[in-house]
DRENFIGU-267395 format. One record per atom (N, C-alpha, C, O): x, y, z; atom name; residue number from 1; residue in one letter; chain. Coordinates in Angstrom, 3 decimals, always signed. Example, Ala and Ser with C-alpha at 12.3 -4.5 7.8 and 13.67 -1.06 7.14 Angstrom:
2
       px       py       pz atome num residu chaine
  +13.190   -5.690   +7.800     N   1      A      A
  +12.300   -4.500   +7.800    CA   1      A      A
  +13.200   -3.300   +7.800     C   1      A      A
  +14.236   -3.319   +8.465     O   1      A      A
  +12.850   -2.250   +7.080     N   2      S      A
  +13.670   -1.060   +7.140    CA   2      S      A
  +12.900   +0.030   +7.870     C   2      S      A
  +13.409   +1.138   +8.039     O   2      S      A
***
This chain:
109
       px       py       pz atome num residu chaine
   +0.512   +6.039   -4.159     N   1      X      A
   +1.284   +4.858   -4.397    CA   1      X      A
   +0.300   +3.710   -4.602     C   1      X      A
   -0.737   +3.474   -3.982     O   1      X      A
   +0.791   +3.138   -5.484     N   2      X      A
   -0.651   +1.556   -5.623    CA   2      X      A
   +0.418   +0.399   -5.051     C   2      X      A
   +1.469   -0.011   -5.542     O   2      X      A
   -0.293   +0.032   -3.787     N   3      X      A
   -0.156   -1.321   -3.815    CA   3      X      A
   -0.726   -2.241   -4.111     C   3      X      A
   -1.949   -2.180   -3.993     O   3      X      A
   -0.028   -3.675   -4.697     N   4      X      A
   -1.175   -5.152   -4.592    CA   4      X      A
   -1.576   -5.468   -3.367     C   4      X      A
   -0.922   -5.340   -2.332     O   4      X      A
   -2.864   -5.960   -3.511     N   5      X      A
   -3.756   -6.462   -2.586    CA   5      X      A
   -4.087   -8.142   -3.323     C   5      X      A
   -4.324   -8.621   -4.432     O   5      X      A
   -3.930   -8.567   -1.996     N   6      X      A
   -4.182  -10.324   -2.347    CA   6      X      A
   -5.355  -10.208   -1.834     C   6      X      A
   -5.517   -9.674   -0.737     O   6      X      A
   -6.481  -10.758   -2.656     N   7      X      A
   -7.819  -11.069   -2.593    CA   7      X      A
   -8.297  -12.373   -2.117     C   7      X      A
   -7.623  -13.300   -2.566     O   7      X      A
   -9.082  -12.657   -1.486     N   8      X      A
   -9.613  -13.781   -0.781    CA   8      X      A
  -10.880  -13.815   -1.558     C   8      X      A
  -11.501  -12.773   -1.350     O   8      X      A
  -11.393  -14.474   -2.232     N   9      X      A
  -12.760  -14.037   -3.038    CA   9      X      A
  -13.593  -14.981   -1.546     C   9      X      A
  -13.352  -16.065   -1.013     O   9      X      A
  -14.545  -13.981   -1.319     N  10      X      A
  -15.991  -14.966   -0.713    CA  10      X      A
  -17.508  -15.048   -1.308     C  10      X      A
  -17.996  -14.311   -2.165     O  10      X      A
  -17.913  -15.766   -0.860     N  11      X      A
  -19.219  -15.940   -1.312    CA  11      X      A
  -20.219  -15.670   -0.396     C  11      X      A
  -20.237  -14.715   +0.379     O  11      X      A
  -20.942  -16.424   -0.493     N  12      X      A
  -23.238  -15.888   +0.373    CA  12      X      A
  -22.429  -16.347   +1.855     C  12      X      A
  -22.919  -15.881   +2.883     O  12      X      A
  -21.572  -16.977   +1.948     N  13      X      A
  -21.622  -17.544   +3.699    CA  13      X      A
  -19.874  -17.534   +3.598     C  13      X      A
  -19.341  -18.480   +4.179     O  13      X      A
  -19.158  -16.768   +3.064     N  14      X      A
  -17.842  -16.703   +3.350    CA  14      X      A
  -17.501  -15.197   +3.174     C  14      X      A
  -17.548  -14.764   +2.023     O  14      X      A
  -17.172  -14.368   +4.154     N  15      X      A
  -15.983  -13.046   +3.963    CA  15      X      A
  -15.209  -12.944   +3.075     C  15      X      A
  -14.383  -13.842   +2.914     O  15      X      A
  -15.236  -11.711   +2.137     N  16      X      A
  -14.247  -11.821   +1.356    CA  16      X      A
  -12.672  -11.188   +2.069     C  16      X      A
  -12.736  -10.363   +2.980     O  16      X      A
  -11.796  -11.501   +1.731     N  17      X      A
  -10.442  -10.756   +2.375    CA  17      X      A
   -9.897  -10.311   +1.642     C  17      X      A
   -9.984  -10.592   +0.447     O  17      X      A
   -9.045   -9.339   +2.213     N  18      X      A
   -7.710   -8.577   +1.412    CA  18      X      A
   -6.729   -8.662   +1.791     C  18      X      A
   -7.070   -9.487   +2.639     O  18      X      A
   -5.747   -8.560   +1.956     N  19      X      A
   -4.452   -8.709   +2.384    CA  19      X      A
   -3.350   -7.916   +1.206     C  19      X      A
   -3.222   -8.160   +0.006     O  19      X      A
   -2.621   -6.868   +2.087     N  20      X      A
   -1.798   -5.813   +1.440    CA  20      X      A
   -0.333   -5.864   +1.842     C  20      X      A
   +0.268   -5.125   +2.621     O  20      X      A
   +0.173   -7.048   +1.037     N  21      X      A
   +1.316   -7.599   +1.380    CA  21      X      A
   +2.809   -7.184   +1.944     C  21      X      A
   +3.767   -7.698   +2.521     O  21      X      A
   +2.338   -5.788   +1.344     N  22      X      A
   +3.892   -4.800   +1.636    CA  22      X      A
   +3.693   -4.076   +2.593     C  22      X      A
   +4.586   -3.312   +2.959     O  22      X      A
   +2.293   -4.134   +3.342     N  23      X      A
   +2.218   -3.214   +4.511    CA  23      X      A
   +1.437   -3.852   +6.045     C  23      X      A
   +0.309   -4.009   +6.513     O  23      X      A
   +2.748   -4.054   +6.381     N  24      X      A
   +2.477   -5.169   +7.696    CA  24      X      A
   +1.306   -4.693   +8.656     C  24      X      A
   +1.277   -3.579   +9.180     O  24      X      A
   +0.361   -5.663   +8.817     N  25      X      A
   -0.886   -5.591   +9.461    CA  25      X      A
   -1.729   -5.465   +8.967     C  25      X      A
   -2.714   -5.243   +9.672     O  25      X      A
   -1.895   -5.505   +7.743     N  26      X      A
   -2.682   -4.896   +6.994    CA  26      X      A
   -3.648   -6.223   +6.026     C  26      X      A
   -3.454   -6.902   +5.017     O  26      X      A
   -4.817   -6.034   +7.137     N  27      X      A
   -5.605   -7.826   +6.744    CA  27      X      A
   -6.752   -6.958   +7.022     C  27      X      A
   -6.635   -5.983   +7.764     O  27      X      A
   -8.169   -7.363   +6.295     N  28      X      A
   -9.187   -7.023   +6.694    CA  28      X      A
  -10.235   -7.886   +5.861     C  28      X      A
   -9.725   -8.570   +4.974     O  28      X      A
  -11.749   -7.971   +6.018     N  29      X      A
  -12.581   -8.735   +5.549    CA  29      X      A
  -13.688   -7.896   +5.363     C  29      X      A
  -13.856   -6.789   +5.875     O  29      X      A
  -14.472   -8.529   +4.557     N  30      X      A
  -15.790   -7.558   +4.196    CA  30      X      A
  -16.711   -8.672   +4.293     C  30      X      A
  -16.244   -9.809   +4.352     O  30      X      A
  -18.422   -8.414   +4.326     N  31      X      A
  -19.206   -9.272   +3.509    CA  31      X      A
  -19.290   -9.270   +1.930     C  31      X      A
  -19.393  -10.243   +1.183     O  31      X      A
  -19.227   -8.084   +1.650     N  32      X      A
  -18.585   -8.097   +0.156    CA  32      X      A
  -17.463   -7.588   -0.488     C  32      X      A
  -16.806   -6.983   +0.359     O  32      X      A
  -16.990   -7.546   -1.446     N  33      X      A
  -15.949   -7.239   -2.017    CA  33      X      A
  -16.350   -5.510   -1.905     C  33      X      A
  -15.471   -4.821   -1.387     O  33      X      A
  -17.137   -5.067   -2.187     N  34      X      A
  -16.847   -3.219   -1.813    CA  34      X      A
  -16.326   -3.354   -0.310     C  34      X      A
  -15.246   -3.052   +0.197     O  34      X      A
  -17.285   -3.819   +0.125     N  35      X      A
  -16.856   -3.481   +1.829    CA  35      X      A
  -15.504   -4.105   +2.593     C  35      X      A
  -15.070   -3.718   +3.678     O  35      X      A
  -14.915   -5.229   +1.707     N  36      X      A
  -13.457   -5.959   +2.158    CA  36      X      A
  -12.522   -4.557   +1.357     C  36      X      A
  -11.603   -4.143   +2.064     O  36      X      A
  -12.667   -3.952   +0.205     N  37      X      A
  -12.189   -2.777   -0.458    CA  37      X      A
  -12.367   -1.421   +0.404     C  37      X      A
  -11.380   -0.689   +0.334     O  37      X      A
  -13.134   -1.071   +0.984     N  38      X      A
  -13.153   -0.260   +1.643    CA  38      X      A
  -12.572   -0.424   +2.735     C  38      X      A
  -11.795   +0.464   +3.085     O  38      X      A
  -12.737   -1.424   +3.477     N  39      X      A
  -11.733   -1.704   +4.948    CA  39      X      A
  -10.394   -1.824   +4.593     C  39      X      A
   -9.548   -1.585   +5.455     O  39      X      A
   -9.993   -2.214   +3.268     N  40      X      A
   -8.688   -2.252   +3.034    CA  40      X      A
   -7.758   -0.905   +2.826     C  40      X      A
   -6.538   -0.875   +2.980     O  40      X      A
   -8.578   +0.178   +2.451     N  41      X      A
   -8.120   +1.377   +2.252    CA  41      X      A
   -7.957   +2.009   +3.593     C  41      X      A
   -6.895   +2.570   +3.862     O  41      X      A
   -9.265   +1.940   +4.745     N  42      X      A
   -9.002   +2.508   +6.076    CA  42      X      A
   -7.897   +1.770   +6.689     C  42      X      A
   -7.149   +2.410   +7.428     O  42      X      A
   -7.610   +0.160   +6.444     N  43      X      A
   -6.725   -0.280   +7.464    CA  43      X      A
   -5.327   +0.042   +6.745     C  43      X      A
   -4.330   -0.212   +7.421     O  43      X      A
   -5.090   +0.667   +5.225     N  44      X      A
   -3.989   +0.489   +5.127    CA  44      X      A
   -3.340   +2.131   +5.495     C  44      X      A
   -2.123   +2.238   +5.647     O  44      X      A
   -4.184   +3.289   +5.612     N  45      X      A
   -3.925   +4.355   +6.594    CA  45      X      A
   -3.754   +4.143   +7.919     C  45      X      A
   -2.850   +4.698   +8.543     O  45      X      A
   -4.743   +3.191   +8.551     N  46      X      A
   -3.925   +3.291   +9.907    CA  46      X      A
   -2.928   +2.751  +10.189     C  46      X      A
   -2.466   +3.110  +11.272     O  46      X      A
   -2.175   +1.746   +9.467     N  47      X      A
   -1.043   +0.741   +9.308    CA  47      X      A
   +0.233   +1.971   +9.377     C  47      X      A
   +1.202   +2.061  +10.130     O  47      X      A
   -0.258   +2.883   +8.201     N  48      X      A
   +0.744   +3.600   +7.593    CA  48      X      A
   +1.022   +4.804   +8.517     C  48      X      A
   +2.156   +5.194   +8.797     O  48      X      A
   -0.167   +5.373   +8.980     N  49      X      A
   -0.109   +6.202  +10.430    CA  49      X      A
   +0.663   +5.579  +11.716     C  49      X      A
   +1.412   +6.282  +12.394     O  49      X      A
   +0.441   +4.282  +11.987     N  50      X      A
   +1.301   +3.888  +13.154    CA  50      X      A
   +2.629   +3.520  +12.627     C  50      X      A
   +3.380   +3.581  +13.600     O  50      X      A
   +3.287   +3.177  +11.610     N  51      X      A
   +4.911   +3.119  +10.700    CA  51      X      A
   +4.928   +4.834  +10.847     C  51      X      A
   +5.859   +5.187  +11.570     O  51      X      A
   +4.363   +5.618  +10.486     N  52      X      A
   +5.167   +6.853  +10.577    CA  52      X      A
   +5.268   +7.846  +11.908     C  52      X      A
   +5.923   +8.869  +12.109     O  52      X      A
   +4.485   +7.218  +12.594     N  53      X      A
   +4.232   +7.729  +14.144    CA  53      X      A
   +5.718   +6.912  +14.499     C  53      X      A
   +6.713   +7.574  +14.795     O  53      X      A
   +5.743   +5.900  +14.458     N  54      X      A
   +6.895   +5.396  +14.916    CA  54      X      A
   +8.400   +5.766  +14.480     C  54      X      A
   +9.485   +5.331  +14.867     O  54      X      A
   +8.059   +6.707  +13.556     N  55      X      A
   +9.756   +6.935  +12.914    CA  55      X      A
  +10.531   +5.630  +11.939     C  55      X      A
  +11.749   +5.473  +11.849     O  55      X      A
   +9.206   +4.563  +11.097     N  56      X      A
   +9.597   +3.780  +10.490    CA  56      X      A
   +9.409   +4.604   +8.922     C  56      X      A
   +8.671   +5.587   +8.854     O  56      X      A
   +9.928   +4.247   +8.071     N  57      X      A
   +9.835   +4.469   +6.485    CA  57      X      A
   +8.415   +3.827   +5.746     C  57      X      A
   +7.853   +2.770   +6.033     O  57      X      A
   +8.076   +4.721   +4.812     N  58      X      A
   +7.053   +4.002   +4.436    CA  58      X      A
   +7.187   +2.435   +3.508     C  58      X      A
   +8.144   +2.435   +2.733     O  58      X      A
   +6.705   +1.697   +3.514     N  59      X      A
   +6.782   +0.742   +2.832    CA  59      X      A
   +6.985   +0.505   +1.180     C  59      X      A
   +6.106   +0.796   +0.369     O  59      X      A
   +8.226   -0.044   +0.831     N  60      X      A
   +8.188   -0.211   -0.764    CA  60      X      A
   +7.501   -1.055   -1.063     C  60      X      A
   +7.050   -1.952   -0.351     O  60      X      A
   +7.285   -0.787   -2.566     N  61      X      A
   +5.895   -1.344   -3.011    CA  61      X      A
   +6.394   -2.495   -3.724     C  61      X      A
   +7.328   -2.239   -4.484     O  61      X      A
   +5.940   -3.931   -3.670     N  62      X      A
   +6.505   -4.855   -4.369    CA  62      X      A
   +5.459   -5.241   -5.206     C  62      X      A
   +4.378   -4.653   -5.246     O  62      X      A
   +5.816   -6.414   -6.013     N  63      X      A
   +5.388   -6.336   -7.643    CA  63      X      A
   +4.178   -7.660   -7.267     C  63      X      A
   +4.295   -8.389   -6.282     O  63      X      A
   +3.044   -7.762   -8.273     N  64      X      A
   +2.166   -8.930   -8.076    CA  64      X      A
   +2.708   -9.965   -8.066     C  64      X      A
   +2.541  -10.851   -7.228     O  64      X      A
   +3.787   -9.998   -9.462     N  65      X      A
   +4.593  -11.156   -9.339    CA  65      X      A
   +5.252  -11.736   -8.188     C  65      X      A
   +5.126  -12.933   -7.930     O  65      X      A
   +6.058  -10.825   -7.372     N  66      X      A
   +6.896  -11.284   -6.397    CA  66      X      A
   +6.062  -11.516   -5.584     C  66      X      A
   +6.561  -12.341   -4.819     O  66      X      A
   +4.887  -11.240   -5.220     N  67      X      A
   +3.926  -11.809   -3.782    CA  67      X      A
   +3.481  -12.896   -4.245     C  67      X      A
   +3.477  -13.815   -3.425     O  67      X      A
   +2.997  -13.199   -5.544     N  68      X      A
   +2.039  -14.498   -6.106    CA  68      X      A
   +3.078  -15.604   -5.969     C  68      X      A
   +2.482  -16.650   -6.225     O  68      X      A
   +4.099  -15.810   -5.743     N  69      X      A
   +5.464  -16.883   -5.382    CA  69      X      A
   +5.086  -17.354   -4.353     C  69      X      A
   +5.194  -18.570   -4.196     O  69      X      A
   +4.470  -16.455   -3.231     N  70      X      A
   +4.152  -16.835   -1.852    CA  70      X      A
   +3.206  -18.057   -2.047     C  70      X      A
   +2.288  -18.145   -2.862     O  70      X      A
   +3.621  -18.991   -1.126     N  71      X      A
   +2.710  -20.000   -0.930    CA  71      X      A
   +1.244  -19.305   -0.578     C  71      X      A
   +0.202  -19.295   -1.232     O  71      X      A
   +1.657  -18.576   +1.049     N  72      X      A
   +0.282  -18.392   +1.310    CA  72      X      A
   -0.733  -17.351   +0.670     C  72      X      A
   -1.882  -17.016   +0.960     O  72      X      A
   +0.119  -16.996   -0.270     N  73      X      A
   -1.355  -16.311   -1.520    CA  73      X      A
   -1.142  -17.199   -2.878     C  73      X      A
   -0.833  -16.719   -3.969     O  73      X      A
   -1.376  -18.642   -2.594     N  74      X      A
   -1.682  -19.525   -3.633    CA  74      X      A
   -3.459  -19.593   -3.941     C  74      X      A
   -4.206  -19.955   -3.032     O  74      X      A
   -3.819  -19.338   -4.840     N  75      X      A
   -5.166  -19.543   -5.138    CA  75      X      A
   -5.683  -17.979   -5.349     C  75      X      A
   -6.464  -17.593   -6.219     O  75      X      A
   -5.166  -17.338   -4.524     N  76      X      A
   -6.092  -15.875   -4.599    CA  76      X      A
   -6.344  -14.880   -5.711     C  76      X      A
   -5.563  -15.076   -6.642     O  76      X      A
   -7.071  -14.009   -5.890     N  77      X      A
   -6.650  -12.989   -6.279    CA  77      X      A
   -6.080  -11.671   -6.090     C  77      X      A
   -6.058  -11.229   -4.941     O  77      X      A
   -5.536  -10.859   -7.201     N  78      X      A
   -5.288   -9.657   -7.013    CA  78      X      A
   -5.265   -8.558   -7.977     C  78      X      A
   -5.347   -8.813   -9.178     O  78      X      A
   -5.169   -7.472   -7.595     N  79      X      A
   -5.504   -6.208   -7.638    CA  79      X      A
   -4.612   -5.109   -7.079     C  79      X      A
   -3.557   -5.254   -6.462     O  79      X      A
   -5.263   -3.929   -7.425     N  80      X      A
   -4.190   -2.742   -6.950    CA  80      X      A
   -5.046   -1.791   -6.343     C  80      X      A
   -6.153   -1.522   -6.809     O  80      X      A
   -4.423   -1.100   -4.986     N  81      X      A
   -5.189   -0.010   -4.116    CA  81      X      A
   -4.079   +0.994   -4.288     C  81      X      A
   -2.876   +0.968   -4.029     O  81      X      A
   -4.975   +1.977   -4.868     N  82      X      A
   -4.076   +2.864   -4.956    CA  82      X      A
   -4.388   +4.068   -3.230     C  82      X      A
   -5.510   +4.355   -2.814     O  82      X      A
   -2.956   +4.561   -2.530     N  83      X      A
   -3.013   +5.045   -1.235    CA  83      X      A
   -2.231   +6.201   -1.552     C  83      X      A
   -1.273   +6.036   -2.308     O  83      X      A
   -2.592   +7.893   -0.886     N  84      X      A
   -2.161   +8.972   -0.857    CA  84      X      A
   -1.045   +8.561   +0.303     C  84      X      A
   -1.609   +8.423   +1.388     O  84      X      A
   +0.278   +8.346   +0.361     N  85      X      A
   +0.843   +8.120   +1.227    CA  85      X      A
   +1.685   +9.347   +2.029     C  85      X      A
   +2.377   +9.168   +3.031     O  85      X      A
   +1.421  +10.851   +1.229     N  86      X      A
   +1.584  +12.326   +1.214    CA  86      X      A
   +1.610  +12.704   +2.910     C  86      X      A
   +2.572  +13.184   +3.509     O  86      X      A
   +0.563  +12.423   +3.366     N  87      X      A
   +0.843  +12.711   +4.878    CA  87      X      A
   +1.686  +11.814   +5.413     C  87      X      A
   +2.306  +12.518   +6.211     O  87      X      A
   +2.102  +10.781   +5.502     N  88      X      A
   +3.165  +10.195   +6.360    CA  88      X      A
   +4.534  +10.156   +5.787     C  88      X      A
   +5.178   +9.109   +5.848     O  88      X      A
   +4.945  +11.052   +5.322     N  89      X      A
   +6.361  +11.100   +4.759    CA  89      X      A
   +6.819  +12.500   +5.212     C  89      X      A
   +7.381  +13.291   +4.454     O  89      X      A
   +6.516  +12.766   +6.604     N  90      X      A
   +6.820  +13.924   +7.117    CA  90      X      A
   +6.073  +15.665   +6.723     C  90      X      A
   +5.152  +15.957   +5.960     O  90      X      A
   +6.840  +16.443   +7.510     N  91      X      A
   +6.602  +17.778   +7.025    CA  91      X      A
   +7.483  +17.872   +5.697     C  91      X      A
   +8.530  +17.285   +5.424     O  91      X      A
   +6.947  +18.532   +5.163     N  92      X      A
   +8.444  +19.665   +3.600    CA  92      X      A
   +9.139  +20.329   +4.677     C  92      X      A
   +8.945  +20.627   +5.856     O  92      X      A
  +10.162  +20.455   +3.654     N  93      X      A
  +11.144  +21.356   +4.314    CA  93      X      A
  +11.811  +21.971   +3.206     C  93      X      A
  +11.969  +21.476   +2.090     O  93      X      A
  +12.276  +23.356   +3.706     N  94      X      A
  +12.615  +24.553   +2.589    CA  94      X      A
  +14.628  +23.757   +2.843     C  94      X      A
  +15.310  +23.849   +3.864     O  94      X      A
  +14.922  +23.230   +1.824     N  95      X      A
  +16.227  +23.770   +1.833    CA  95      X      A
  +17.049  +24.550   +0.297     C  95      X      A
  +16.487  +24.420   -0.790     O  95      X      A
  +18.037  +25.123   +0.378     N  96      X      A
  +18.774  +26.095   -0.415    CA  96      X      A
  +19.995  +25.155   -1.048     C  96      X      A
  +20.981  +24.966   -0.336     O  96      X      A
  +19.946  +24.621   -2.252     N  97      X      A
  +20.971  +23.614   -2.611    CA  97      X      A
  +21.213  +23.895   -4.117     C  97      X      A
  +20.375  +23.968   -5.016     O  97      X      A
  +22.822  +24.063   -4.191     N  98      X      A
  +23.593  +24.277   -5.615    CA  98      X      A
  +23.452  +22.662   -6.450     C  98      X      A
  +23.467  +21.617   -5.800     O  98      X      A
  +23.364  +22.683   -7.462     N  99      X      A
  +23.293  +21.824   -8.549    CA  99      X      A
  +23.089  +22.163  -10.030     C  99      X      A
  +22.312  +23.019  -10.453     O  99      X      A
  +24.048  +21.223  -10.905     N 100      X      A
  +24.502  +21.130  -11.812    CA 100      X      A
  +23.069  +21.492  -12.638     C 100      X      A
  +21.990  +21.413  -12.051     O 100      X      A
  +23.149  +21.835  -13.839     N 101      X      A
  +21.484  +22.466  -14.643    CA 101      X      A
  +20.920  +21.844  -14.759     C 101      X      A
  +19.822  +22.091  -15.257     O 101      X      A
  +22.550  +20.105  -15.551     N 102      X      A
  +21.772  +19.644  -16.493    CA 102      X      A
  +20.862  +18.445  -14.999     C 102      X      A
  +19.980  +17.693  -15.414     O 102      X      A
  +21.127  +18.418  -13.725     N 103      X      A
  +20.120  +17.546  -12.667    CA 103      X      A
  +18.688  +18.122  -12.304     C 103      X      A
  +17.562  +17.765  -11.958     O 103      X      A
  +19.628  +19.506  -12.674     N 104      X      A
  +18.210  +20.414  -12.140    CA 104      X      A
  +17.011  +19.796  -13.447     C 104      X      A
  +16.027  +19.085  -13.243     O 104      X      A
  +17.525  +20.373  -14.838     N 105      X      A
  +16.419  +19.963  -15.906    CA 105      X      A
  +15.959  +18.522  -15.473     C 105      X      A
  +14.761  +18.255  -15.574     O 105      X      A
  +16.974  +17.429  -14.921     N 106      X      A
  +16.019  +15.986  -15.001    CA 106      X      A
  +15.338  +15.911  -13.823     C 106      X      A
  +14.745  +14.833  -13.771     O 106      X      A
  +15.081  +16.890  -12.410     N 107      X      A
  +14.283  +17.033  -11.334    CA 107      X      A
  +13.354  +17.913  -12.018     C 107      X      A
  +12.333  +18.004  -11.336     O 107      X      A
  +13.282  +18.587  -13.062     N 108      X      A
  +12.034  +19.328  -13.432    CA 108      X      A
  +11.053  +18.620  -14.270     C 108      X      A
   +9.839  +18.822  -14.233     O 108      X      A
  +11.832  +17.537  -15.244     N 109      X      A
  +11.468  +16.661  -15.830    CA 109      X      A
  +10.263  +15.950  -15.203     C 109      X      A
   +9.769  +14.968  -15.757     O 109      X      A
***
């Protein structure tokens, strides 16, 4: 799943930040932009590990547009992290279910 990430750009004596708007808690800083990118990917697994430990849903993904409205990501930038969100959406499960062909062809689709 890709979410936007609101960017904090920093410089020689400022942290850069990230902030991953659709997935609560999910703030971290780097000295540089790899390393604010990399903390953003570990913190947005453990975010997503404690929502599914808890029996919460994973987070829908909202649009650059709709976060850039926010006051408090006035100025920033952004970008997209893309996250395997595959482990926290439970185990599979085998079930046995009748349906029409023509749903079946647009689930094969």
């Amino acid at each position: 799943m890709k979410y936007p990430i609101c960017i904090e750009w920093g410089d020689e004596t400022t942290a850069f930040g990230i902030q991953i708007p659709d997935i609560p808690g999910a703030i971290t800083a780097g000295d540089t932009f790899e390393e604010a990118h990399a903390a953003a990917v570990e913190i947005a697994h453990i975010m997503l590990q404690e929502i599914a430990a808890s029996g919460g849903s994973i987070p829908k993904v909202g649009t650059v547009a709709e976060h850039a409205k926010n006051p408090d990501f006035s100025g920033m930038g952004w970008g997209m992290l893309e996250i395997d969100v595959t482990p926290y959406l439970g185990k599979t499960e085998k079930v046995n279910v009748t349906l029409p062909g023509f749903v079946i062809r647009q689930i094969v689709r």
